[in-house]
C-alpha positions as CSV (number, residue, x, y, z in Angstrom):
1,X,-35.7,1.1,14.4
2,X,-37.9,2.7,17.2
3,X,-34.7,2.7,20.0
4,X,-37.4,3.0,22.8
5,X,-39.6,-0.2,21.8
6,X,-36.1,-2.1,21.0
7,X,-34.6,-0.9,25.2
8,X,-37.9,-1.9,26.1
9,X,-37.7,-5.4,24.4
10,X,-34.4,-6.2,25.2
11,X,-33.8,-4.6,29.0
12,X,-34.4,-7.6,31.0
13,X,-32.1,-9.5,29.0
14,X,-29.0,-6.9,29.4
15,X,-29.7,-6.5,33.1
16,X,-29.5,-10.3,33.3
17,X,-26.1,-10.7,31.9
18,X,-24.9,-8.0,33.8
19,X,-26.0,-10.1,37.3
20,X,-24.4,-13.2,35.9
21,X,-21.1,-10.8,35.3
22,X,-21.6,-9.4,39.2
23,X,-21.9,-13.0,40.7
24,X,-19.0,-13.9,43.1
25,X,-19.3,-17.1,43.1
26,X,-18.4,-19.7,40.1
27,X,-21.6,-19.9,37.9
28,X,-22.9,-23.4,37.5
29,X,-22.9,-25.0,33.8
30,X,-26.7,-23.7,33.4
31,X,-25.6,-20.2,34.2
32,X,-22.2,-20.4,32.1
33,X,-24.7,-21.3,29.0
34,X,-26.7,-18.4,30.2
35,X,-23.8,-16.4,29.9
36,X,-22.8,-17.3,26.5
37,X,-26.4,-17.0,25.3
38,X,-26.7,-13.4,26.6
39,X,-23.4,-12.3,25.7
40,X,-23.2,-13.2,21.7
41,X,-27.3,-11.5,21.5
42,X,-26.1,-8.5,23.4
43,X,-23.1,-8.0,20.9
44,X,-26.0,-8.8,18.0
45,X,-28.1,-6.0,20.0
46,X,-24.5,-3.6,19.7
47,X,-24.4,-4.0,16.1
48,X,-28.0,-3.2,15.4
49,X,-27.6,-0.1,17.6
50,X,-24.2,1.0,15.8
51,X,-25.6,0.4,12.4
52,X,-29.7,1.6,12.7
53,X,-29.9,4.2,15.5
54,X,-26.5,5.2,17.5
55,X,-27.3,6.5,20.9
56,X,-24.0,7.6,22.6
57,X,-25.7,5.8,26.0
58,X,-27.0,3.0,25.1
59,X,-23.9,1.9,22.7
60,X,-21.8,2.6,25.8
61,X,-23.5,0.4,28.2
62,X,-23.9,-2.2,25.6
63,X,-20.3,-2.1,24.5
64,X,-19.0,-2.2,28.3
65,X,-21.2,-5.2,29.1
66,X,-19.9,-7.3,25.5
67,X,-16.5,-6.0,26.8
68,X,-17.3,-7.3,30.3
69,X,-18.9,-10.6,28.9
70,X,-16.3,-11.6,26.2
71,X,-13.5,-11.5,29.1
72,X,-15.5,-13.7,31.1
73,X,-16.0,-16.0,28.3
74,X,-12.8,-16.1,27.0
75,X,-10.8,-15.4,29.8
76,X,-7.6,-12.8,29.8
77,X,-6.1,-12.5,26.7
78,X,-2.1,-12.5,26.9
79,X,0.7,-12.6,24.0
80,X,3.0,-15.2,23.8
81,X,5.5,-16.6,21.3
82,X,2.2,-18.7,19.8
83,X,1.3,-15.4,18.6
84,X,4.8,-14.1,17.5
85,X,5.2,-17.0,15.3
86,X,2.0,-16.5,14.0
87,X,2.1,-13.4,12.9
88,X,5.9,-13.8,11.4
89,X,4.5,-17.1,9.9
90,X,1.2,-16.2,9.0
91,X,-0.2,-13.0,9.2
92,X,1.9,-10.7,8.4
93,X,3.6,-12.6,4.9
94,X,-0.6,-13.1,3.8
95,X,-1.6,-9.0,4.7
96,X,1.7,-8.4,1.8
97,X,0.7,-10.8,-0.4
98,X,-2.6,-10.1,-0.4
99,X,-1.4,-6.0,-1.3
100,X,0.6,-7.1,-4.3
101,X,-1.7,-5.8,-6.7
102,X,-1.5,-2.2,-4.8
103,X,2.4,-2.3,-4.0
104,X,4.4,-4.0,-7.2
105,X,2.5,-1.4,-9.6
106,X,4.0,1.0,-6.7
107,X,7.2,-0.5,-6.9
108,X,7.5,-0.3,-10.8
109,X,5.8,3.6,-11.4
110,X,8.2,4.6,-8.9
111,X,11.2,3.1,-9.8
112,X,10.4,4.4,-13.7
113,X,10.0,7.8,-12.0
114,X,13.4,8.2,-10.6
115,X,15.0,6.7,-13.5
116,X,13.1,9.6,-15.4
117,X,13.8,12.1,-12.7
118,X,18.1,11.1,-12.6
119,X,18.1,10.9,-16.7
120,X,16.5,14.7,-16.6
121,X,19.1,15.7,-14.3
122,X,21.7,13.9,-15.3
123,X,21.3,15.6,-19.2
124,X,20.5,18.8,-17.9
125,X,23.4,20.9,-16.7
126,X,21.4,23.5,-15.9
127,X,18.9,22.0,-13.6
128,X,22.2,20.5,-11.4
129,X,23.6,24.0,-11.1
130,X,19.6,24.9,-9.5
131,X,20.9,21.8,-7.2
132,X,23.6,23.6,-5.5
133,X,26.5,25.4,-6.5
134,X,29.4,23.7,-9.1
135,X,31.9,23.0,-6.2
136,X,29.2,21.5,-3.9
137,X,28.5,19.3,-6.9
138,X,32.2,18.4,-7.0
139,X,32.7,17.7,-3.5
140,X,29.6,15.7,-3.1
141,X,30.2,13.6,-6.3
142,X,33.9,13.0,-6.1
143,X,35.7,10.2,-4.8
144,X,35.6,10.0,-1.3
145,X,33.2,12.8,-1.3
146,X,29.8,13.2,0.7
147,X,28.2,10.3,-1.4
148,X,30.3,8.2,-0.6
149,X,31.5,8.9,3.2
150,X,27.8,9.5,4.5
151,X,27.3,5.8,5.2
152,X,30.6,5.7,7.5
153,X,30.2,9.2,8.9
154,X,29.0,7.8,11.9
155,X,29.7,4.3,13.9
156,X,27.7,1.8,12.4
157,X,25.6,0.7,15.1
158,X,24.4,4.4,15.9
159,X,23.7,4.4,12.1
160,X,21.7,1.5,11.7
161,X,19.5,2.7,14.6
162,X,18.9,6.3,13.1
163,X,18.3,4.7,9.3
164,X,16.2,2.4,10.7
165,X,14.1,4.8,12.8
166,X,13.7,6.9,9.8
167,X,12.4,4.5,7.2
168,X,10.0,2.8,9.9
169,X,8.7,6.3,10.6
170,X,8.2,6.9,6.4
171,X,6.4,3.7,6.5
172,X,3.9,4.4,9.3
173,X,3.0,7.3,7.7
174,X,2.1,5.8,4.2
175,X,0.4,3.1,5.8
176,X,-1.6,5.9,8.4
177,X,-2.2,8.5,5.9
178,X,-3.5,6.5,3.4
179,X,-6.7,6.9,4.9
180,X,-6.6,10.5,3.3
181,X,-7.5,8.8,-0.1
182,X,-3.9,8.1,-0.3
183,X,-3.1,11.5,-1.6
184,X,-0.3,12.1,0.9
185,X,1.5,8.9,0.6
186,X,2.1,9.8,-3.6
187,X,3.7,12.9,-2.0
188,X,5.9,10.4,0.6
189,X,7.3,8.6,-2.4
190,X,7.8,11.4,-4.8
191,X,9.8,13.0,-2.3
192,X,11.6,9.3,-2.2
193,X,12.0,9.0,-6.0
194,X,13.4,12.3,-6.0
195,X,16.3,11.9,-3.3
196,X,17.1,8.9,-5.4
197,X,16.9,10.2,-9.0
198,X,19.1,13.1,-7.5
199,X,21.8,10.8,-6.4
200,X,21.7,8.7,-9.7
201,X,21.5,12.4,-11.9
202,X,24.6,13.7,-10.2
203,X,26.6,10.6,-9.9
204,X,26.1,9.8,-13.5
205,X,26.9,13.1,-14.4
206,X,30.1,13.0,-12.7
207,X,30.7,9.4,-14.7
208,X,30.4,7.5,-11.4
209,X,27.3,5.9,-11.5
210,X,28.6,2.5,-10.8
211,X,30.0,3.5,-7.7
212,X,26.8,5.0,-6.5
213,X,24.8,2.3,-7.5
214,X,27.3,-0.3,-5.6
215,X,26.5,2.0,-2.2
216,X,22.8,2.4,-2.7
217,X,22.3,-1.3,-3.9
218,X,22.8,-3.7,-1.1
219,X,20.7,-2.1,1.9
220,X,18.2,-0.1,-0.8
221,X,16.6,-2.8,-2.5
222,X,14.9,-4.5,0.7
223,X,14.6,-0.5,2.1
224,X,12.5,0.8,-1.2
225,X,10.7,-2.7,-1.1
226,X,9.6,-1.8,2.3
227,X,8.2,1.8,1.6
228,X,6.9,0.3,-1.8
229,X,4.9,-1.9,0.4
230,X,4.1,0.9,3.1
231,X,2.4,2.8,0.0
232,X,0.7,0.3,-1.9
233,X,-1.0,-0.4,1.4
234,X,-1.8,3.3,2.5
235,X,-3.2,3.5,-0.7
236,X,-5.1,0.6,-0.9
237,X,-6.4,1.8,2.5
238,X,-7.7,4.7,1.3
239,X,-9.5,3.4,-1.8
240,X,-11.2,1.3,0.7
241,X,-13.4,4.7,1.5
242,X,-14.3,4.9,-1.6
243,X,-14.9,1.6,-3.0
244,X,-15.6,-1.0,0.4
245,X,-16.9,-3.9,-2.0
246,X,-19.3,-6.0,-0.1
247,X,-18.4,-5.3,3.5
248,X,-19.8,-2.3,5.2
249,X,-17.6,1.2,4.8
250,X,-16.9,1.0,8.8
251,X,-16.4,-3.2,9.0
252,X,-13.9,-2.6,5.9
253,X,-11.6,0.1,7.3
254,X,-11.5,-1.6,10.4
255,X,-10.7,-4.6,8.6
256,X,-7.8,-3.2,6.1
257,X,-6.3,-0.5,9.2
258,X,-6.3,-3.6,11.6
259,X,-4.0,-5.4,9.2
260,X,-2.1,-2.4,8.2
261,X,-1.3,-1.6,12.2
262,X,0.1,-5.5,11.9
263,X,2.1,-4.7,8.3
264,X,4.1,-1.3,10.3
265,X,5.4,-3.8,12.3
266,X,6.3,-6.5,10.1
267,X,7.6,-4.0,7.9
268,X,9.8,-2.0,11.5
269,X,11.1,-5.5,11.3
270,X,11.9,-5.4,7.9
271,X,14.0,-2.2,8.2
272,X,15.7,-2.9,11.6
273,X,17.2,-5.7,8.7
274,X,17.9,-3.1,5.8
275,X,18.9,-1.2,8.8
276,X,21.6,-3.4,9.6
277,X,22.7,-4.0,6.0
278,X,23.3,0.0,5.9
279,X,25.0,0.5,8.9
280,X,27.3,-2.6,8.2
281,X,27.3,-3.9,4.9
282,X,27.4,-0.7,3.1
283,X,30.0,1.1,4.2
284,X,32.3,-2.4,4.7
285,X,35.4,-3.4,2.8
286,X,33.9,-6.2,0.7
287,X,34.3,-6.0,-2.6
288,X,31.2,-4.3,-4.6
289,X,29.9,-7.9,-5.8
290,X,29.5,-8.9,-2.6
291,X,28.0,-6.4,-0.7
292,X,25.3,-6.2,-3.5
293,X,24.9,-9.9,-3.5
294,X,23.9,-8.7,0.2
295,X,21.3,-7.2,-0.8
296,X,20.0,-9.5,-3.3
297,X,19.7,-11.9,-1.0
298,X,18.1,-10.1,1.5
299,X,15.8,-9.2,-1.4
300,X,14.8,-12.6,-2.4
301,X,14.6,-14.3,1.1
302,X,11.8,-11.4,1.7
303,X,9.7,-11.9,-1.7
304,X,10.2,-15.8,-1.1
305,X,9.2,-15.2,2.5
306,X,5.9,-12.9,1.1
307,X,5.0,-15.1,-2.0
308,X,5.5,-18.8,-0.6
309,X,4.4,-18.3,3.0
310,X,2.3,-15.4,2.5
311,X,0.4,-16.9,-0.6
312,X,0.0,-20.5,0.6
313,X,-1.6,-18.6,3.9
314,X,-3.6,-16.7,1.8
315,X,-4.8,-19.8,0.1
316,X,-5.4,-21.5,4.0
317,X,-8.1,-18.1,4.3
318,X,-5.5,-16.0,6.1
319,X,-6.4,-12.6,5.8
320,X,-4.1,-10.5,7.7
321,X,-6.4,-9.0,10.1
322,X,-6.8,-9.9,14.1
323,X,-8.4,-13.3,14.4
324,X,-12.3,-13.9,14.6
325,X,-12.6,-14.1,18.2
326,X,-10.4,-10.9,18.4
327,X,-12.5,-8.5,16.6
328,X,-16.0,-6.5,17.6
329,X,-19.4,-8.4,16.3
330,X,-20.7,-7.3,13.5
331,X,-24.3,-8.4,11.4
332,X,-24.2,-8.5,7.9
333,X,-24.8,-5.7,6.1
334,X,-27.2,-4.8,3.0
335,X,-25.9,-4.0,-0.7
């Protein structure tokens, strides 16, 4: 595209929309048509510009006046609880369900892996003595030792917040990092699966296993479904760079990383409740069958939430991502 002949063509038109914009007073209904005219061929003009011959200039003035002109057309945009219950209704249950095919193969490799990874250790007295010394073993291992007291070691509330802060951090960085291919987040949960197969080696060795698996249970399961999730999607994002399908490379990151911001904070939301479960449930004096029942629950309520709202908003065309009039134009692109 010659950019000179297409400023050329198109100058009047942009210097026409940017008077309507200036006007003080209210534009008539011929001029409001004008407006919307001019505004939706300026953002077709941004797209050609982006996509055939970017000129820092020109895509800046184009982009402020289709910034400009979309706020006059749609007016300001503010959150309300329309929006809150969308997402938690819609959005953010269809951008899971949608990632099942990257995040429940996640969920099983990784779950195989620290099985593998507590077996090894477990079997292997000589790879728990590279662990730490015999009587650290001892005293984190036996009963009422470090296993066991770390989830009352400090008030519950002040736990909850610090568990919670952690696994929301571990999250946004699967879901941001995937971008690098996704190499990092495979990292992320290996260092995951091998905190856990650690804890299920040791206690096993120590013949205690059930009383491990009673602490880690109740708050874990919705907690590892949540970084499961975090990864399948970081990962998902980053084979996106490599394979885009249809969509253009740049329309199909901004596509899948605009509905991975919106996942973090589902997901934040998902850990404040795993959170909770820890802080509270955990270290409580319910019986083990109860406190794990916890955490089934808490398990199933979020797949039914993901897999009958999510899936029947899939099925309605939810996506996941910002809606239409939200996002930046875009023209379609060539295979």
């Amino acid at each position: 595209m010659d950019l000179d002949v297409f400023v050329s063509a198109h100058r009047a038109e942009w210097d026409r929309l940017d008077a309507l914009l200036r006007r003080q007073r209210r534009l008539n209904g011929a001029e409001a048509d004008e407006l919307v005219a001019l505004y939706q061929r300026t953002a077709t003009h941004l797209s050609l510009v982006q996509s055939s011959a970017p000129d820092p200039q020109l895509t800046g003035r184009l982009s402020q006046l289709v910034a400009r002109a979309r706020s006059a057309v749609t007016g300001t945009r503010r959150a309300s609880w329309r929006d809150v219950t969308h997402f938690l209704g819609h959005s953010f249950p269809a951008a899971v369900y949608r990632a099942r095919h990257w995040w429940v193969p996640t969920a099983l490799l990784s779950t195989v892996v620290a099985i593998l990874l507590g077996w090894w250790i477990g079997t292997h007295p000589e790879v728990q003595s590279s662990i730490a010394a015999p009587s650290e073993l001892r005293r984190l291992t036996r009963p009422g030792g470090e296993y066991e007291t770390y989830y009352s070691s400090h008030p519950a509330a002040a736990f909850s917040a610090q568990v919670w802060t952690n696994n929301a951090q571990a999250a946004a960085m699967c879901l941001v990092l995937g971008i690098f291919l996704g190499l990092p987040v495979l990292w992320i949960l290996f260092e995951n699966m091998l905190n856990l197969g650690v804890g299920i080696g040791l206690m096993s060795s120590a013949g205690r296993l059930d009383t491990f698996l009673g602490l880690i249970l109740p708050h874990g399961l919705l907690e590892l479904t949540a970084v499961f999730v975090a990864a399948g999607t970081g990962m998902r994002l980053g084979w996106t760079l490599i394979d885009p399908g249809p969509r253009s490379r740049r329309t199909a990151l901004a596509e899948e990383g605009r509905a991975a911001v919106g996942m973090a904070i589902g997901l934040a939301l998902v850990l404040f409740v795993s959170g909770a479960i820890e802080g509270f449930v955990t270290p409580s004096g319910l019986p083990t069958w109860a406190r794990v029942g916890i955490g089934i629950i808490a398990e199933g309520a979020f797949l039914s939430y993901v897999y009958v709202l999510g899936g029947r908003a899939v099925r309605a065309g939810e996506t996941g991502d910002v809606e239409a009039s939200e996002r930046s134009s875009t023209v379609p692109t060539a295979a």
